[in-house]
ROLUMSE-259098 format. One record per residue (C-alpha): residue number from 1; x, y, z. Coordinates in nm, 2 decimals. Layout:
  lumpa      c1      c2      c3
    NUM       X       Y       Z
...
***
This chain:
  lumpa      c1      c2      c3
      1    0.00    0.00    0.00
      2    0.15    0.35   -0.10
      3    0.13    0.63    0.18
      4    0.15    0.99    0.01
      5    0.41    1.19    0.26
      6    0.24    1.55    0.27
      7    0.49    1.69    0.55
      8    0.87    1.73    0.54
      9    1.07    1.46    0.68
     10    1.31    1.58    1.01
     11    1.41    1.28    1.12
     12    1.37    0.90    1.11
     13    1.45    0.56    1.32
     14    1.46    0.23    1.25
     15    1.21   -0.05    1.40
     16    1.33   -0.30    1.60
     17    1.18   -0.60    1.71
     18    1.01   -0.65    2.01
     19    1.18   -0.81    2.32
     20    0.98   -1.15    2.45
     21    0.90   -0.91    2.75
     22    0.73   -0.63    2.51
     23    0.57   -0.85    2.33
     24    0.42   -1.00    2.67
     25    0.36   -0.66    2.77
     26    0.18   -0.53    2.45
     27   -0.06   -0.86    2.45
     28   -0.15   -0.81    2.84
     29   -0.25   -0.43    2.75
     30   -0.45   -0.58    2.47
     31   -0.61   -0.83    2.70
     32   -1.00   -0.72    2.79
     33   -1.01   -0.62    3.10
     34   -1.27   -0.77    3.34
     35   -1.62   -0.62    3.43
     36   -1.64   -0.42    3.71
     37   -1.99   -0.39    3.92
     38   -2.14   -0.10    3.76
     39   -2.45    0.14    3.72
     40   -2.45    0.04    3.35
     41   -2.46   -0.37    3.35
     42   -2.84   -0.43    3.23
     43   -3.03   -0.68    3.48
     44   -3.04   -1.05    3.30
     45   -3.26   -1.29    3.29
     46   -3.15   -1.55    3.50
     47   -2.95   -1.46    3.86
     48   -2.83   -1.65    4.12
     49   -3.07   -1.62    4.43
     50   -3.08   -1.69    4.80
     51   -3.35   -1.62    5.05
     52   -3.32   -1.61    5.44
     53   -3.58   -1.64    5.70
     54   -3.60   -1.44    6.02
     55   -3.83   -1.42    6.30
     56   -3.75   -1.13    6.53
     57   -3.97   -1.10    6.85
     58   -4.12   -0.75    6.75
     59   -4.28   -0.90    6.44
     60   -4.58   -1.11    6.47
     61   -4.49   -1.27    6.12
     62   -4.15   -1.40    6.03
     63   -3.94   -1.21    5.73
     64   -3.80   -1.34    5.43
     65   -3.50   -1.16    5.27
     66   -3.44   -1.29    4.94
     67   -3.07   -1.14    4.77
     68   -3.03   -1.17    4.39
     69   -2.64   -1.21    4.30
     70   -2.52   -1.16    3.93
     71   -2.24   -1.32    3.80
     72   -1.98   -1.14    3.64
     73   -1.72   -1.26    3.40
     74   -1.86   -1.57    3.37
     75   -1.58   -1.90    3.28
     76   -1.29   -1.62    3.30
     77   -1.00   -1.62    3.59
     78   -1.17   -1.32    3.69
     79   -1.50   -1.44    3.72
     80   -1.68   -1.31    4.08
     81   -2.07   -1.33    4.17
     82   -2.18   -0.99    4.29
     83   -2.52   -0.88    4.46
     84   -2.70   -0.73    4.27
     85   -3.08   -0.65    4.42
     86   -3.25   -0.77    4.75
     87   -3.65   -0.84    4.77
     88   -3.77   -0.87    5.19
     89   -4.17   -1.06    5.20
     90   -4.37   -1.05    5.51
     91   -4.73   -1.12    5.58
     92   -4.72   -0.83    5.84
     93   -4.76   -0.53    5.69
     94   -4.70   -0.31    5.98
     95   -4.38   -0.23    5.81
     96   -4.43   -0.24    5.45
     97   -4.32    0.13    5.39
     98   -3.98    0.15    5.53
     99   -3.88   -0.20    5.41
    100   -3.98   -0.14    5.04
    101   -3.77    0.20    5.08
    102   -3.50    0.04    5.21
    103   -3.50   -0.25    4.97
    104   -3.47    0.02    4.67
    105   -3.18    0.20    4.84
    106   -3.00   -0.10    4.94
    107   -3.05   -0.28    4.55
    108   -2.91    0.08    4.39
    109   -2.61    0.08    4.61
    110   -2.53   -0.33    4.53
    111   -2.56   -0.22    4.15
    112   -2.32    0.08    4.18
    113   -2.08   -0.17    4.32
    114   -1.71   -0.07    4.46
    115   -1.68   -0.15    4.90
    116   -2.01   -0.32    5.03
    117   -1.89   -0.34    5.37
    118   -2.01    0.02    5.49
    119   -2.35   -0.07    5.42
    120   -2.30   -0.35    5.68
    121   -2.17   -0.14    5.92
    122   -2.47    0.12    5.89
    123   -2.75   -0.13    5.88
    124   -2.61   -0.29    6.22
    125   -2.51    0.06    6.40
    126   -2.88    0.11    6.37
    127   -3.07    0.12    6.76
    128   -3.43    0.09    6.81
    129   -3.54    0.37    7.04
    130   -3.75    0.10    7.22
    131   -3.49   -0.14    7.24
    132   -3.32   -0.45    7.08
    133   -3.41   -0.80    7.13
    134   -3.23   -1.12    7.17
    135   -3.25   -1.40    6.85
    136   -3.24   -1.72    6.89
    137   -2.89   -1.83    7.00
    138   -2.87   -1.59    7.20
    139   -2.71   -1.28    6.95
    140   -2.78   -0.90    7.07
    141   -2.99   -0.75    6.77
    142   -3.02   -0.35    6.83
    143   -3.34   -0.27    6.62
    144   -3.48   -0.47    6.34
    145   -3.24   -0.30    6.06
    146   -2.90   -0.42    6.26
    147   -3.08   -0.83    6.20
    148   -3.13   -0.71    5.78
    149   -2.78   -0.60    5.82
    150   -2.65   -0.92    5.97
    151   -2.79   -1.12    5.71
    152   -2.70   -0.90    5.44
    153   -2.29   -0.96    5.58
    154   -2.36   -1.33    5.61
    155   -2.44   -1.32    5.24
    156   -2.14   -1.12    5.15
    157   -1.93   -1.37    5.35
    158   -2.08   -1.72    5.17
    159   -2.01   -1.54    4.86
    160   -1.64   -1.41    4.97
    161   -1.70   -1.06    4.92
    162   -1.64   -1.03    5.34
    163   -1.38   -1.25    5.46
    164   -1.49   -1.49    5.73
    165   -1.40   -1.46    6.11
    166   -1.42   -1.83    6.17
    167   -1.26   -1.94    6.46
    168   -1.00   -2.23    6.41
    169   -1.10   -2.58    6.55
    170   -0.83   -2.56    6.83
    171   -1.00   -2.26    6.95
    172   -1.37   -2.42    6.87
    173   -1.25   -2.74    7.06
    174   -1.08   -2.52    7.32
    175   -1.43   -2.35    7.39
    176   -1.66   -2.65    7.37
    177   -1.40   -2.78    7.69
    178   -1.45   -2.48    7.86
    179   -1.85   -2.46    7.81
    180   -1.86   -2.86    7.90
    181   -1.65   -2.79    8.28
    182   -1.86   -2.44    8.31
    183   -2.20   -2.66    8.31
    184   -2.05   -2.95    8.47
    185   -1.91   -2.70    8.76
    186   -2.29   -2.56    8.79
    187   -2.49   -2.92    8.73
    188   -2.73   -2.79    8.48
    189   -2.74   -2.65    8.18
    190   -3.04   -2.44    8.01
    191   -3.31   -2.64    7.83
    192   -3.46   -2.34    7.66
    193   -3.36   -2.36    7.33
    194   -3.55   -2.05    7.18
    195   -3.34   -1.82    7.46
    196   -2.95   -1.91    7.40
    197   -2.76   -2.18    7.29
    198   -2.48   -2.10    7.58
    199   -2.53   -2.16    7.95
    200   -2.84   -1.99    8.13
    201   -2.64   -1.78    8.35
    202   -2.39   -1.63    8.07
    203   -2.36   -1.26    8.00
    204   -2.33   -1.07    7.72
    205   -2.00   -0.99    7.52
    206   -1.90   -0.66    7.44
    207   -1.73   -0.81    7.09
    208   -2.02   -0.99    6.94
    209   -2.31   -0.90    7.11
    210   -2.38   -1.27    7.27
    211   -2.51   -1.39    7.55
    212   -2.21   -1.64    7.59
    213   -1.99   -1.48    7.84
    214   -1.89   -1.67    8.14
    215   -1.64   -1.64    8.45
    216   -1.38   -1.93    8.52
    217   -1.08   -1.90    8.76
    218   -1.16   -1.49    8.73
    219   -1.12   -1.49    8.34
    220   -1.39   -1.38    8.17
    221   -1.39   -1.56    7.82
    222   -1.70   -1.53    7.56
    223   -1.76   -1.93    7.40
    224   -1.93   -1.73    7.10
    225   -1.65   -1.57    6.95
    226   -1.36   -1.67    7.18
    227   -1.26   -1.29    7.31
    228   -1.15   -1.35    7.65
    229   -1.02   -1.09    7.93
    230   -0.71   -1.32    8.00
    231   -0.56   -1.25    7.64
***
């Protein structure tokens, strides 16, 4: 193919060839690049969903909390399943406004994607001016939003947006010893299963809001999430 030259020519270099690393260089910038959770991605047809069930004791009717993920970069080394819109059902309507609202605002701040974990850490900082309530196991839930924003980090920790805080089974076996001499020390051990799954008598911890703190040999030492006074 001739190229008509319409400027004057000041100056000129030969073309070498391309090291291995510039070549490898050149065909990673010319890789795609993977899709980021944005405002833009149109909603598909099919996404992955899961739905959790809570009963808090200031509802007369359990809630369902159904989150929709959508995968991204599907069959790639860069593919990762992100939320992408949350739906909560209840027969009780006594708080259909504020759900629906916050179901909207929650759903447009998964599709905007970027650092989830704030919304976590909002939803749970929320206190009901009546007060919180115990769930079953014995967990501290502040108002009604704190429980929507514990499910809503359980789901970002199945699908490894959150990393886990699993204790390790040393310190799980560690704890189930400890929980096993504590009841044996007091002969009994609470039958109640709707109040706590830890000894009657425990108190709560300051770390994980659980009613699962007891007191042997003057340490203080939580059999929820292992924080202990002793170090």
């Amino acid at each position: 193919m001739t190229v008509k030259i319409s400027n004057k020519i000041v100056g000129y270099r030969v073309k070498k060839a391309e090291t291995p690393e510039q070549q490898a260089a050149t065909a990673k910038s010319l890789e795609p690049k993977p899709i980021q959770m944005n405002e833009t991605i149109e909603r598909p047809d099919f996404l992955l969903g899961t739905t959790y069930k809570i009963k808090p004791p200031i509802a007369e009717h359990a809630m369902y909390i159904t989150i929709n993920d959508i995968l991204l970069n599907e069959d790639t080394d860069h593919e990762s399943r992100q939320p992408y819109e949350v739906f909560i059902n209840s027969k009780s309507m006594e708080h259909f406004q504020w759900v629906i609202a916050l179901t909207r605002v929650i759903s447009a701040v998964f599709r905007k994607g970027g650092d989830l974990t704030f919304l976590v850490e909002e939803l749970r900082s929320v206190y009901d001016p009546n007060g919180g309530y115990f769930k079953k196991g014995g967990v501290f839930m502040p108002s009604l939003v704190a429980e929507i924003g514990a499910v809503i980090e359980k789901h970002l920790k199945a699908i490894g947006l959150l990393e886990s805080d699993e204790m390790s089974e040393t310190t799980k076996r560690i704890l189930a010893e400890k929980r096993a001499e504590f009841e044996a020390s007091h002969n009994k051990a609470t039958n109640d299963e709707s109040a706590s799954d830890y000894p009657a008598n425990a108190t709560m911890c300051s770390k994980c809001s659980t009613k699962a703190v007891i007191v042997m040999d003057g340490c203080a030492t939580c059999l929820s999430c292992g924080d202990s006074k002793c170090g």
